[in-house]
C-alpha positions, 0 to 999 in steps of 0.5 A, spaced: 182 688 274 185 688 267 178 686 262 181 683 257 178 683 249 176 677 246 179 676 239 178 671 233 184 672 229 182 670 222 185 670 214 180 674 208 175 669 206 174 665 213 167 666 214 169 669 220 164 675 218 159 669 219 162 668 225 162 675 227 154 676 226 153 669 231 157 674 236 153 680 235 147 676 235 147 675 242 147 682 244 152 681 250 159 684 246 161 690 243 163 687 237 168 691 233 169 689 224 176 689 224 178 694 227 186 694 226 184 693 219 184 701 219 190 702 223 193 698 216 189 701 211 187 708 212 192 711 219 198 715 217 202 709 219 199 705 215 202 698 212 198 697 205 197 701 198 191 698 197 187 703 197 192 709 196 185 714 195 183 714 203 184 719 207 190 717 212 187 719 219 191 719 226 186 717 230 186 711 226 194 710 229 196 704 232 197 706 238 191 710 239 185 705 235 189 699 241 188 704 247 181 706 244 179 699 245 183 697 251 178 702 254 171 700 251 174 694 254 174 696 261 166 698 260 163 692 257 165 685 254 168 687 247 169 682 241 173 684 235 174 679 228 179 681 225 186 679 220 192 677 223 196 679 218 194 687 220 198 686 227 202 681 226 209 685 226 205 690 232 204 684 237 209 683 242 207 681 249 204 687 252 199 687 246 198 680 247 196 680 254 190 685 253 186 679 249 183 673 249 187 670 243 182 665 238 183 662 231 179 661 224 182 658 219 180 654 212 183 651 207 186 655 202 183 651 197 176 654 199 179 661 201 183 662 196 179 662 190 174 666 193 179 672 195 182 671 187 175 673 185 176 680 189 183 681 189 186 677 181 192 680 184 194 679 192 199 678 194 201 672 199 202 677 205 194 680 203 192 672 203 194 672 210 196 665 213 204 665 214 201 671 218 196 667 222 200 662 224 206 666 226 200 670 231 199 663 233 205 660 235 207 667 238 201 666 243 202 660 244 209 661 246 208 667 250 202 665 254 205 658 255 198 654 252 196 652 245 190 657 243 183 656 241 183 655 233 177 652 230 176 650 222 171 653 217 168 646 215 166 645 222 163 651 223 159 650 217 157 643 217 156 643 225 155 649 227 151 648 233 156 644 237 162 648 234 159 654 237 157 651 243 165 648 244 167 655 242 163 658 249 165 653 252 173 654 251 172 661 252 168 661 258 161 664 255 154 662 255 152 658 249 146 662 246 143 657 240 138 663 238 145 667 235 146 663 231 140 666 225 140 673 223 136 678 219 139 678 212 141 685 211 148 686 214 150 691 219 153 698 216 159 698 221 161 691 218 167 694 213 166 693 206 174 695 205 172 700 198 169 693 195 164 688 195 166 683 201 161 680 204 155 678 199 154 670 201 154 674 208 148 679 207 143 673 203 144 669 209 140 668 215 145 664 219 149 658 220 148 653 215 152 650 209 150 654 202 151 652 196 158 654 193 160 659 188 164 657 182 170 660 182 176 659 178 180 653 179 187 653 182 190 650 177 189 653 172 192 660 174 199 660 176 198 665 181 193 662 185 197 655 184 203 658 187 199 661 193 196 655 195 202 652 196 205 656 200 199 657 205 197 650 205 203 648 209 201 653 214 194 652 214 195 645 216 200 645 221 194 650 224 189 644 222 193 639 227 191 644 233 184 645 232 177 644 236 176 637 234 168 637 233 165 630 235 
């Protein structure tokens, strides 16, 4: 029997790392930080000219990295984080049907800003949410059932039952001690040639923090012009959300 890979799909600055050291802290899954992301940015078929100085490497192909987790698969429970927007254009149904299919959204107003501070010059593709919800319907459509998305806010806010829920959909134990973590983050969580994950590393688990100032939308073109582009996706995602009650 075909052992299928758990998914959460998400867009950068989603807080599905956070999400990511909730799974690893229960230490039932191989949990595996992006790993498409190598098949876009540093395989000799790669999609991005981020980063043009990595070495391209074959084993970093898509068809390789698939079939590598697809085995791991089959030797114990694997869970990945990873973008949308990396194998947006790969997934047809044979791909669909090796994972379990969820979702992480947030609002661009939140994400966008922070990514801005990384990246002044991203591009819509790189932000990632036409992406995200074109995997979603494309799920949806071939497996016949709305898949699982969660929101960011709630993740924060309630984590306690939004992790809760989340097990429950997937058919996975609730482990409330996954929730808090050591706060040096794991060396194989991808820092993508820069610093991604600060909030992340000085955490110690689920919980609301204070927030960054970052810079405010309207006052940069880019961004105004991003936000509204992606806010349209985000809210039709929003409308197939996990409620949290």
């Amino acid at each position: 029997m075909k052992q299928k890979i758990l998914a959460l799909w998400a867009v950068p600055r989603s807080t599905s790392t956070a999400f990511e050291r909730m799974m690893r802290e229960r230490g039932d899954f191989l949990v595996l930080d992006e790993p498409f992301g190598l098949y876009f940015h540093y395989s000799e078929e790669r999609k991005s000219d981020r980063y043009p100085q990595v070495e391209k490497k074959t084993a970093y192909n898509f068809y390789p990295l698939l079939q590598d987790l697809i085995d791991k698969a089959q030797r114990q429970p694997v869970f990945i984080k990873d973008m949308a927007r990396f194998i947006c254009d790969r997934a047809d149904e044979e791909f669909i049907s090796h994972f379990e299919h969820t979702f992480m959204i947030r609002h661009p107003a939140k994400a966008l800003p922070s990514l801005f501070a990384i990246w002044p010059d991203f591009s819509l593709q790189e932000a990632g949410y036409a992406e995200l919800y074109q995997l979603f319907e494309l799920v949806k459509t071939i497996q016949g059932k709305t898949p699982l998305a969660i929101d960011s806010d709630d993740l924060i806010q309630y984590p306690e039952k939004t992790v809760k829920a989340y097990c429950d959909s997937v058919n996975i134990p609730y482990l409330s001690d996954s929730l808090t973590w050591e706060s040096e983050i794991p060396s194989d969580i991808h820092q993508w040639e820069g610093s991604w994950h600060g909030e992340v590393q000085s955490s110690q688990g689920l919980a609301i923090r204070k927030r960054k100032k970052y810079a405010d939308i309207a006052e940069h073109e880019h961004l105004q012009n991003a936000y509204d582009f992606c806010l349209p996706y985000y809210q039709k995602l929003y409308e197939h959300r996990l409620v949290i009650e």
